[in-house]
C-alpha positions in Angstrom: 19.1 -31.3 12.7 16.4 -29.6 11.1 15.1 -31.1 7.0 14.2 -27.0 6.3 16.7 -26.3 3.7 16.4 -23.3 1.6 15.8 -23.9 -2.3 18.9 -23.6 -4.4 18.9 -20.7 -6.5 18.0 -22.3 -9.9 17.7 -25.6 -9.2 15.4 -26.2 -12.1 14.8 -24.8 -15.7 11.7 -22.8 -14.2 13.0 -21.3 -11.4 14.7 -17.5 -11.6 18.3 -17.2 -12.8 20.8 -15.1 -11.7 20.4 -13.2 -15.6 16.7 -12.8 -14.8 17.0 -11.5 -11.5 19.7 -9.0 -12.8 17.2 -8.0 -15.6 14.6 -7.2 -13.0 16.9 -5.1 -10.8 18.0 -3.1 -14.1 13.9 -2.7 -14.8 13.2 -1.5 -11.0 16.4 1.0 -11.1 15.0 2.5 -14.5 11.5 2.4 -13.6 10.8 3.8 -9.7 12.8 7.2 -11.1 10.3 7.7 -13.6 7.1 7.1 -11.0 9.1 9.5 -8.7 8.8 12.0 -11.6 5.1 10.4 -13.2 2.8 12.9 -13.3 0.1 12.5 -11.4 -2.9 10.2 -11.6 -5.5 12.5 -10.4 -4.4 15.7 -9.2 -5.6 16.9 -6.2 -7.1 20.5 -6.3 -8.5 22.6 -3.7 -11.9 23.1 -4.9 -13.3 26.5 -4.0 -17.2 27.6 -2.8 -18.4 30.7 -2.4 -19.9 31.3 0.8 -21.6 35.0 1.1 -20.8 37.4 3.9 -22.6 37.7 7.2 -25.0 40.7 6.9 -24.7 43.5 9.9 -27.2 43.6 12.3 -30.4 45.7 11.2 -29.6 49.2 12.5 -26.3 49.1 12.4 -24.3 51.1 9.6 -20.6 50.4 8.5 -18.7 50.9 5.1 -19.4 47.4 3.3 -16.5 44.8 3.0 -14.1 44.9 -0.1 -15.3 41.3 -0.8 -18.9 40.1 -0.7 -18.4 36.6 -0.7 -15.8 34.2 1.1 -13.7 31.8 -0.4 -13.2 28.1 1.1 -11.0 25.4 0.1 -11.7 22.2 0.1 -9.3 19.4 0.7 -10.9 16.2 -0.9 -7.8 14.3 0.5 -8.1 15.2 4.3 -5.6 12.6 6.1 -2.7 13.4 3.0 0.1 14.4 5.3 3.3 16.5 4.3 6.7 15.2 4.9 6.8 16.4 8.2 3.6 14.3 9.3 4.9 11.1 8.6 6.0 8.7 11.2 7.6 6.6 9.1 9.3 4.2 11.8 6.4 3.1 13.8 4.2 2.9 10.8 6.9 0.0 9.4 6.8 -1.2 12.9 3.3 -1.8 13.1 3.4 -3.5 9.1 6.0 -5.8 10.4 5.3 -6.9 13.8 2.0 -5.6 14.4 -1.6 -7.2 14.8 -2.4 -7.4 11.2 1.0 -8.5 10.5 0.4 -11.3 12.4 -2.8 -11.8 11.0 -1.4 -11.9 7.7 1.0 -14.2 8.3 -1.0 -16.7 10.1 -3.5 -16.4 7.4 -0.7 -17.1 4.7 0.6 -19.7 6.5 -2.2 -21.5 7.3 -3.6 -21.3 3.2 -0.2 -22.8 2.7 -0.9 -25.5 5.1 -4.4 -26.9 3.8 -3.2 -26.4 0.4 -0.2 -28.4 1.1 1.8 -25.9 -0.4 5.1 -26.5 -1.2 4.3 -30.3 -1.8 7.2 -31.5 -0.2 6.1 -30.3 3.1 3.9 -32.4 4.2 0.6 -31.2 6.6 2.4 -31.7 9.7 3.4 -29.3 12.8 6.8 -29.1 11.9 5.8 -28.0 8.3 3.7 -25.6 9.6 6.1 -23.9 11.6 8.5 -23.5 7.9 5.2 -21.9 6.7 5.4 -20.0 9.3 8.9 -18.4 9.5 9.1 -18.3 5.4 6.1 -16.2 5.1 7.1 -14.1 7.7 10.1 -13.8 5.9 8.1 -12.7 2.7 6.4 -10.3 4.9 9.0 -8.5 6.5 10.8 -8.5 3.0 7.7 -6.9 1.8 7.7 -3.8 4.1 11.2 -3.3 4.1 11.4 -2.7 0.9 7.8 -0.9 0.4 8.9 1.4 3.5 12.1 2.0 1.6 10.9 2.8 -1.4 8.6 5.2 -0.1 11.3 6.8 2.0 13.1 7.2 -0.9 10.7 8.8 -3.1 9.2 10.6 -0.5 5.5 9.0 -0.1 3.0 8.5 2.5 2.9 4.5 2.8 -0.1 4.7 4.6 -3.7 4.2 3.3 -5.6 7.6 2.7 -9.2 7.3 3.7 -11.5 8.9 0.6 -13.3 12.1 1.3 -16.1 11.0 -1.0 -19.5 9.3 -0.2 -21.5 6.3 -1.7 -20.2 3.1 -1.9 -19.5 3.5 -5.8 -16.6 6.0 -5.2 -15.6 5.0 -1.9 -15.3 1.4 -3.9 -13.1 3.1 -6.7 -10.6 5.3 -4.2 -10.3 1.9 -2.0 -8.9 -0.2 -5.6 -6.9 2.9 -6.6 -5.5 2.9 -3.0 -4.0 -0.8 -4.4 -1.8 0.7 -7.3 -1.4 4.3 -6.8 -0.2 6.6 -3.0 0.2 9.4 -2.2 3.9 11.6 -2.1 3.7 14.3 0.5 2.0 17.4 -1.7 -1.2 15.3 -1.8 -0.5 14.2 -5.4 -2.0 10.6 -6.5 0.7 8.9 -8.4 2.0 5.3 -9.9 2.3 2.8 -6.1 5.7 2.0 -6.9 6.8 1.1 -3.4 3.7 -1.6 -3.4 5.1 -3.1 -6.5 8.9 -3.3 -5.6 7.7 -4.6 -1.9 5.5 -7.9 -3.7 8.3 -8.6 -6.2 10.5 -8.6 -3.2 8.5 -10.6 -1.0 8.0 -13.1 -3.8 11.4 -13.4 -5.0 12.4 -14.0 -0.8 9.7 -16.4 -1.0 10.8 -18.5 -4.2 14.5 -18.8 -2.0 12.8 -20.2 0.7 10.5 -22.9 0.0 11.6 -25.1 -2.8 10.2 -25.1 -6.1 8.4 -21.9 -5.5 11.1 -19.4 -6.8 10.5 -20.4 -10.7 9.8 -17.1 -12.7 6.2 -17.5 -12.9 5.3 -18.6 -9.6 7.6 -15.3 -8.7 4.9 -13.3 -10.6 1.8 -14.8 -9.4 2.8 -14.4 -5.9 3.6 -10.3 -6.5 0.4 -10.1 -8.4 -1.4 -11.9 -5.8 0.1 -9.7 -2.9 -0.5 -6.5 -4.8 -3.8 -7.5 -5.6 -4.6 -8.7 -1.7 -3.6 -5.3 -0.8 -7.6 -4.2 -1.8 -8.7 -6.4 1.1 -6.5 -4.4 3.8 -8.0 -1.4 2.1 -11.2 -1.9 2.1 -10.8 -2.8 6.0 -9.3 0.8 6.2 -11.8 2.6 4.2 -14.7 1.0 6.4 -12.8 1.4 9.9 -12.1 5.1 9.0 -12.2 6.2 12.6 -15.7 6.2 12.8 -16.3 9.1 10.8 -19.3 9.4 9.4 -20.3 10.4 5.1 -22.0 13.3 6.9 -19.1 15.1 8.9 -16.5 14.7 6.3 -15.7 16.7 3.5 -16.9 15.7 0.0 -14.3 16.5 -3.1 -15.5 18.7 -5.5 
């Protein structure tokens, strides 16, 4: 019979309550309406140049265009998709059982491992393998709730590449990418689904391995998953399909 035993809820003064619990779930229900109707971040305008008309052909003669000049619009979000762009089923597909899924879980796992972490599990196979299955718990906790939050509010839970060039702003859009998304008009707004997805996974987390669900260790986990996000991004933002600061757009 297996020693893995699941943490019992409260077992000490530091670990979450079922009163602190409730008081988060009352906070998330009041809070993810408002970032549904937050307004937005950075807007996202079509920026407009002027581009003059094509001359005729010397020797030609026709009545001049009512406009002189044409107007193009520039999207400085490119891949911002509308609602009916999203695959939303084998984007949570790949977050849970893809390759970086995997690699995020072996990565955890393995932290947990040389930092002996909870210190009742020793550094052992059979440890390892709790490591294992709890943090791929926490992930898939993480994504179910992230992909149904955005569902919910109706928001692309996919990293948008930046239009812009130079490392300086691709740098800023990659750590804004970490606590803002986009909803399907191309609006930057408030990441809720990242946030309710960390607190999730942490809290799932806490359950699992014992002494790990006391309120503060809770916390640090969400921040810490929130603020590991920046690495995936970054990863993104360089991988970008190849595309070059050249042949894409740059926003206004």
């Amino acid at each position: 019979m297996s020693r893995f035993r699941a943490a019992p809820f409260g077992a000490n003064r530091h670990e979450a309550t079922p009163l602190g619990v409730l008081v988060i779930g009352v906070l998330a229900c009041l809070l993810v309406p408002l970032g549904a109707s937050a307004q937005p971040l950075l807007p996202r305008p079509l920026g407009r140049t002027t581009a003059a008309a094509a001359p005729f052909p010397p020797g030609t003669f026709a009545l001049p265009p009512e406009s002189s000049a044409v107007v193009v619009e520039i999207d400085p979000y490119p891949g911002t998709r509308r609602a009916e762009d999203i695959q939303r089923m084998p984007e949570f597909t790949a977050d849970v059982i893809g390759w970086v899924a995997l690699g995020r879980v072996l990565w955890s796992s393995g932290y947990d491992q040389i930092a002996e972490s909870p210190k009742t599990w020793p550094r052992d196979t059979e440890s390892y393998g709790r490591r294992f299955a709890t943090r791929s718990a926490q992930l898939a906790s993480i994504e179910v709730v992230r992909h149904g939050v955005a569902a919910a509010l109706n928001r692309d839970p996919a990293y948008v590449p930046c239009a812009c060039t130079g490392f300086g702003a691709r740098l800023g859009h990659v750590t804004k990418g970490v606590v803002t998304d986009f909803d399907t008009e191309g609006t930057r707004r408030i990441g809720w689904p990242r946030f309710a997805g960390a607190l999730a996974g942490a809290v799932v987390l806490g359950q699992l391995q014992p002494g790990q669900g006391g309120a503060g260790t809770v916390a640090f986990r969400a921040v810490g998953t929130v603020a590991g996000s920046i690495l995936g991004n970054a990863f993104k933002e360089i991988a970008r399909s190849g595309t070059s600061d050249g042949k894409r757009p740059r926003t206004p």
